[in-house]
KEDO-521625 format. One record per residue (C-alpha): residue number from 0; chain; x negated, y, z. Coordinates in steps of 0.25 Angstrom, whole numbers, plus 2048, in hexadecimal, padded with zeros to 3 digits. Each point is the difference from the previous one (the first is absolute). Layout:
@num NUM	cadena A	px X	py Y	pz Z
...
***
This chain:
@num 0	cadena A	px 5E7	py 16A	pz 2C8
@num 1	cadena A	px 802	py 80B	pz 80A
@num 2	cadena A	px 80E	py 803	pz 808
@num 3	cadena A	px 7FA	py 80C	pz 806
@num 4	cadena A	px 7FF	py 80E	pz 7FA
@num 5	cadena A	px 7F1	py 800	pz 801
@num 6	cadena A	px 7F4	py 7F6	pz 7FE
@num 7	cadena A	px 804	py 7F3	pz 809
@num 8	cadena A	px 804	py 7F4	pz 7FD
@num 9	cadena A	px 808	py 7F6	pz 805
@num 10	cadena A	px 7FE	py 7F1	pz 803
@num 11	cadena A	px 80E	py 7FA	pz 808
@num 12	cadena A	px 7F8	py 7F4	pz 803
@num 13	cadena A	px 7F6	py 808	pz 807
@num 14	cadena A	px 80D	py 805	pz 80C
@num 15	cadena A	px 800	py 7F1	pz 802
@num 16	cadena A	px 7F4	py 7FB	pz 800
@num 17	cadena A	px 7F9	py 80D	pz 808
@num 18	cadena A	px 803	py 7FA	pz 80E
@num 19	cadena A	px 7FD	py 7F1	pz 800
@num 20	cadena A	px 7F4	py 804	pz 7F8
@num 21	cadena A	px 7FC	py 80A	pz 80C
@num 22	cadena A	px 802	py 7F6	pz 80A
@num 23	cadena A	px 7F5	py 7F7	pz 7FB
@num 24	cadena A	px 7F7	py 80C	pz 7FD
@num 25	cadena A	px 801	py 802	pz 810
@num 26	cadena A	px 7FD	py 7F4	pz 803
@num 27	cadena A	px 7F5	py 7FE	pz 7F7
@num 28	cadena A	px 7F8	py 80E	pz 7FE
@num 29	cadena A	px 7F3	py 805	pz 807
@num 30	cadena A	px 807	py 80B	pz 809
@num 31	cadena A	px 7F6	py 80B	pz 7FE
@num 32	cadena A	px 7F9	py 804	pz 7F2
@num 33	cadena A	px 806	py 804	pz 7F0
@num 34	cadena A	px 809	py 7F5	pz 7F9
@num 35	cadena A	px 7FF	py 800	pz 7EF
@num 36	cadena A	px 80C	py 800	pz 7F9
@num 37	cadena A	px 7FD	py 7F9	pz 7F4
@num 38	cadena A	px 80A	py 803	pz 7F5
@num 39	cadena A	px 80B	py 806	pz 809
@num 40	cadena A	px 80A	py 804	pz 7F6
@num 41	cadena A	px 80B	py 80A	pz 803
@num 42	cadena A	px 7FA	py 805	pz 80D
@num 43	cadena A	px 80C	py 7FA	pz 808
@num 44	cadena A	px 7F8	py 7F6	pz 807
@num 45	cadena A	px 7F7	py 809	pz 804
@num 46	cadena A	px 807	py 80B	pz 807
@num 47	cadena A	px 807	py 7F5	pz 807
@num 48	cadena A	px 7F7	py 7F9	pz 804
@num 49	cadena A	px 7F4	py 80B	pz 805
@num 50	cadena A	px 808	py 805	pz 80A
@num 51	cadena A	px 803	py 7F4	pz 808
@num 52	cadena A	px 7F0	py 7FC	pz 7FF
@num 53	cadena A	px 7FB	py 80C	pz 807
@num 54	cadena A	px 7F4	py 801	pz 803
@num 55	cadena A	px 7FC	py 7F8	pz 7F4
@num 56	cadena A	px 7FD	py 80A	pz 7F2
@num 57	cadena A	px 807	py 7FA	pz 7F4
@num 58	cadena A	px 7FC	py 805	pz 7F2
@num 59	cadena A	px 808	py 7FD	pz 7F4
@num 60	cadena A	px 7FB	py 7FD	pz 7F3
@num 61	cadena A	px 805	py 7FD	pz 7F1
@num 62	cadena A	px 7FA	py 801	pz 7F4
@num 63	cadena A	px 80D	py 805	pz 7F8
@num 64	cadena A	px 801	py 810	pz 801
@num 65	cadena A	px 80F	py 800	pz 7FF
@num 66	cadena A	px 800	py 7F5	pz 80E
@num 67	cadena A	px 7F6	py 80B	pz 808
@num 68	cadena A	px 809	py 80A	pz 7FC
@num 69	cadena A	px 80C	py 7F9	pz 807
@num 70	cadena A	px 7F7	py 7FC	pz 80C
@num 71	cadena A	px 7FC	py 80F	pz 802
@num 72	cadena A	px 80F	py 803	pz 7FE
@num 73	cadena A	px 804	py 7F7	pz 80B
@num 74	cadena A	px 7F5	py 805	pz 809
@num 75	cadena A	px 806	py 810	pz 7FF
@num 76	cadena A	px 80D	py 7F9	pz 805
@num 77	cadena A	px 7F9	py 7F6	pz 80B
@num 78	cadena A	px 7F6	py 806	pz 803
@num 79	cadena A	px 7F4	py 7F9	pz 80A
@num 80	cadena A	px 7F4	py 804	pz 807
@num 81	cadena A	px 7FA	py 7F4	pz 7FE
@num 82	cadena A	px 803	py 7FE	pz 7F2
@num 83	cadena A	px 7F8	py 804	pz 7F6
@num 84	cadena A	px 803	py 803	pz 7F0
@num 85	cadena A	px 7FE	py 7F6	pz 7F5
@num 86	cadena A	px 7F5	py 7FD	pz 7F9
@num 87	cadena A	px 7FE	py 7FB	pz 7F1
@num 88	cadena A	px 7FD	py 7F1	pz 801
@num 89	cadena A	px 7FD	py 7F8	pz 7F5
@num 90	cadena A	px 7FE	py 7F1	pz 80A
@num 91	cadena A	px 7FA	py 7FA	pz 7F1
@num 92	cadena A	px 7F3	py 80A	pz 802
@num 93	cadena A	px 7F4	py 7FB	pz 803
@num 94	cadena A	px 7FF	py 80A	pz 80B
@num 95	cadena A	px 80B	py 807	pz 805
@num 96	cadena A	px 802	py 80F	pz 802
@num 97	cadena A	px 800	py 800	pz 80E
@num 98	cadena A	px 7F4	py 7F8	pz 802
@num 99	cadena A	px 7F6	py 80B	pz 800
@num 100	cadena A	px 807	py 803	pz 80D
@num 101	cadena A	px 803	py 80F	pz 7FC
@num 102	cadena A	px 80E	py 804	pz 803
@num 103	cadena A	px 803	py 80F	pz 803
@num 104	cadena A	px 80D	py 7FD	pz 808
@num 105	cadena A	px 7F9	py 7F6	pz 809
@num 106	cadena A	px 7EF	py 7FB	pz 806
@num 107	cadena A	px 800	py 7F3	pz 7FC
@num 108	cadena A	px 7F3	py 7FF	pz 809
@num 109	cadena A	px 807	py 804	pz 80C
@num 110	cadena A	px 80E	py 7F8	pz 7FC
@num 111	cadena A	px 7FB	py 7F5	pz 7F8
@num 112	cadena A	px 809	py 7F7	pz 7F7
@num 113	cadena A	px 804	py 7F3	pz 808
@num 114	cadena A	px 80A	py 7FA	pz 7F8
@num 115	cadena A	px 807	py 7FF	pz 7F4
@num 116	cadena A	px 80E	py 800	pz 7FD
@num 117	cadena A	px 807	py 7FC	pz 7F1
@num 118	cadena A	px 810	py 7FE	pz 7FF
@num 119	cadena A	px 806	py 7FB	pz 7F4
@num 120	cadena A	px 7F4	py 7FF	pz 7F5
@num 121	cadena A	px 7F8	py 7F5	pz 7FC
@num 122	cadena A	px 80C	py 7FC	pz 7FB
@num 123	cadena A	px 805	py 80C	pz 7F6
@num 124	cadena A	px 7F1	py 800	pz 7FB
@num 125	cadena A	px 7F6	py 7F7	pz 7F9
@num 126	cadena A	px 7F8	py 7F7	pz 809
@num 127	cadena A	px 7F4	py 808	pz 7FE
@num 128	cadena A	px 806	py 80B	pz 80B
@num 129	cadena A	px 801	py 7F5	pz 80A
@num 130	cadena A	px 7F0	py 7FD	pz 7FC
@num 131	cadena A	px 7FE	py 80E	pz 802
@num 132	cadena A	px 807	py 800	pz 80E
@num 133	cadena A	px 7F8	py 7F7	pz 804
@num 134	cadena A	px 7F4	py 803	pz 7FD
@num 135	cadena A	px 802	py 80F	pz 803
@num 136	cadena A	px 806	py 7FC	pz 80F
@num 137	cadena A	px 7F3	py 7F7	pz 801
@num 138	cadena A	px 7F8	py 80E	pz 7FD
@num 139	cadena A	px 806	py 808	pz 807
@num 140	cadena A	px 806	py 7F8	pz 80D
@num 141	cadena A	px 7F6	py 7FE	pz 80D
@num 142	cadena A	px 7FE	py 7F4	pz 806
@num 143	cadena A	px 80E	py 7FD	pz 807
@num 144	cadena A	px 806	py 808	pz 7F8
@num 145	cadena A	px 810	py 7FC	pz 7FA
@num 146	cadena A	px 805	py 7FF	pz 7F1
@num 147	cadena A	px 810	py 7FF	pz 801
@num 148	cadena A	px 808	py 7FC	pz 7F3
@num 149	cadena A	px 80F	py 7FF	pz 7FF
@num 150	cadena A	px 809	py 7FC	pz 7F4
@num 151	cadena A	px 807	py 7F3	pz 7FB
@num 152	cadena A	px 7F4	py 7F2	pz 7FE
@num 153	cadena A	px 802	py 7F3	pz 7FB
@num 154	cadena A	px 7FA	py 7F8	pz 80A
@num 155	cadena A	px 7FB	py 7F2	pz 7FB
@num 156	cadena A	px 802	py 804	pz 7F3
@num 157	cadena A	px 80F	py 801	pz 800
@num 158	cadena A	px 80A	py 80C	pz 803
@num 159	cadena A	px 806	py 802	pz 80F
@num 160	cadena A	px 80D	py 801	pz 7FA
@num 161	cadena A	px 808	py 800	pz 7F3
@num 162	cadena A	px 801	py 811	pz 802
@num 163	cadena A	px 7F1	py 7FF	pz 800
@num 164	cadena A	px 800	py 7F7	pz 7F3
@num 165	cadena A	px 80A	py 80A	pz 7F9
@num 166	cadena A	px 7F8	py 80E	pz 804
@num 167	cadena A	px 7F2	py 7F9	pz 7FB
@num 168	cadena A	px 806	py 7FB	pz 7F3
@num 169	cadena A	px 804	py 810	pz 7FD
@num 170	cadena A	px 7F3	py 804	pz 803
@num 171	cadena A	px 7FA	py 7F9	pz 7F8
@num 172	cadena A	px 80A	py 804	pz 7F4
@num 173	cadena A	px 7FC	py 80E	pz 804
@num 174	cadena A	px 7F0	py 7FD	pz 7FF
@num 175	cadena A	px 7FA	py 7F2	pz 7FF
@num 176	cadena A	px 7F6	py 803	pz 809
@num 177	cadena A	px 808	py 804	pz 80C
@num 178	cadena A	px 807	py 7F6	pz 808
@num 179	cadena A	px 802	py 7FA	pz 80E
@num 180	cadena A	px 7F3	py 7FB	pz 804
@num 181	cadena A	px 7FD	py 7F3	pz 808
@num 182	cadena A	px 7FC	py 802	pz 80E
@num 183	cadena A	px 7F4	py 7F5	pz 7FE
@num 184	cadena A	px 7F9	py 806	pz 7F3
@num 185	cadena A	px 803	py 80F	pz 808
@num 186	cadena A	px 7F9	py 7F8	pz 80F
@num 187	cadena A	px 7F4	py 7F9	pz 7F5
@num 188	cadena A	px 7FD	py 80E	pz 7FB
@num 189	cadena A	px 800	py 808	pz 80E
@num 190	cadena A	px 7F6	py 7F5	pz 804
@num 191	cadena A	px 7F8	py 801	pz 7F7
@num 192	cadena A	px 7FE	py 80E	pz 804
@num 193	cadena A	px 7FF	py 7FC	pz 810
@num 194	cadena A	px 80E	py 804	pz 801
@num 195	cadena A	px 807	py 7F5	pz 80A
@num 196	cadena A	px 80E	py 7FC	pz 800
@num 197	cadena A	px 804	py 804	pz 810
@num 198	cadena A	px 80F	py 801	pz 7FF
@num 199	cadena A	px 80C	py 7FE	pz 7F6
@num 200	cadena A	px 80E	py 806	pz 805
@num 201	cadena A	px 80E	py 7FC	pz 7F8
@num 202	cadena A	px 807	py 80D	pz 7FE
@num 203	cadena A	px 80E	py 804	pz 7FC
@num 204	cadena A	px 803	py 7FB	pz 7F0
@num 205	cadena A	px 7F7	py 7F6	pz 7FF
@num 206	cadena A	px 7F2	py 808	pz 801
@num 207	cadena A	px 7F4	py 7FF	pz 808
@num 208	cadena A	px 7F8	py 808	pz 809
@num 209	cadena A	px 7F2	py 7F9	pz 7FE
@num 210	cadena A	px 7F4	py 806	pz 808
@num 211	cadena A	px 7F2	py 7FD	pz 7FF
@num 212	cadena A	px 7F3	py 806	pz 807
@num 213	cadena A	px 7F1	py 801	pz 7FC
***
């Protein structure tokens, strides 16, 4: 639900998250090229987090229209030279939109796709999205190129903490086929795409930033 008067939402954990999560996205992103937002929600990450990664592009995407509206809402109010608007999305697809590289707002030739960013999915969504990442972030990623996930993970098939325990049970009681996933069956399927595990972070609240490269 919206507390503005026009189409953006609101995410408070996103004002908390926004600037540890942006530390490690400067540590670890290619400093020129585009970065793919997959899934990006309210939009809130996205204007905060273009700006301090100039010169690097950053398109957002979501496949749920009422989420783009909010993102392009957010973008009249921050806006950013070198962000770009949101695209429909659905990471499930066999191909994605954006592979065709035909973007008006941007020339993927020129500013290729490097990496990938994904905040707070895999885990409000059935594990065939985190297949789809994958296999979409293999597609579409050169060699080098960087897949960043952050969100809550079990990690040896047990919960970090008892919040983490708690937030997964509700999950599930909304959807049996969400639920916070386990960092080794998320690192088995990323291999199995070439993706390797480069780096895991501990954030605030008991998540984890975990970053891979092709």
């Amino acid at each position: 639900m919206s507390d503005y008067p026009d189409a953006r939402q609101y995410a408070p954990a996103t004002e908390r998250n926004r600037e540890p999560i942006l530390q490690v996205l400067r540590e670890i992103l290619p400093p020129i090229g585009t970065i793919l937002e997959i899934s990006s929600g309210t939009g809130e990450h996205a204007v905060y987090f273009a700006p301090h990664l100039y010169p690097r592009h950053w398109i957002p995407s979501d496949p749920n229209p009422i989420a783009r509206a909010s993102i392009t809402a957010w973008q009249e109010h921050f806006p950013a030279d070198n962000l770009h608007p949101p695209i429909n999305l659905d990471v499930t697809a066999p191909i994605w939109s954006i592979e065709a590289k035909k973007y008006r707002h941007l020339d993927l030739t020129v500013e290729p796709i490097k990496a990938i960013a994904n905040i707070n999915m895999i885990h409000i969504a059935p594990w065939k999205a985190c297949l789809g990442l994958m296999a979409g972030a293999r597609r579409i990623l050169p060699q080098g190129g960087i897949l960043y996930l952050y969100g809550p993970f079990k990690q040896g098939g047990k919960h970090t903490a008892p919040s983490n325990e708690a937030f997964d049970a509700s999950l599930r009681a909304q959807n049996p086929e969400w639920g916070v996933r386990d960092l080794d069956e998320v690192v088995a399927v990323a291999e199995r795409e070439n993706l390797k595990l480069i780096k895991t972070v501990a954030m605030p609240a008991n998540n984890l930033s975990v970053v891979f490269q092709l």
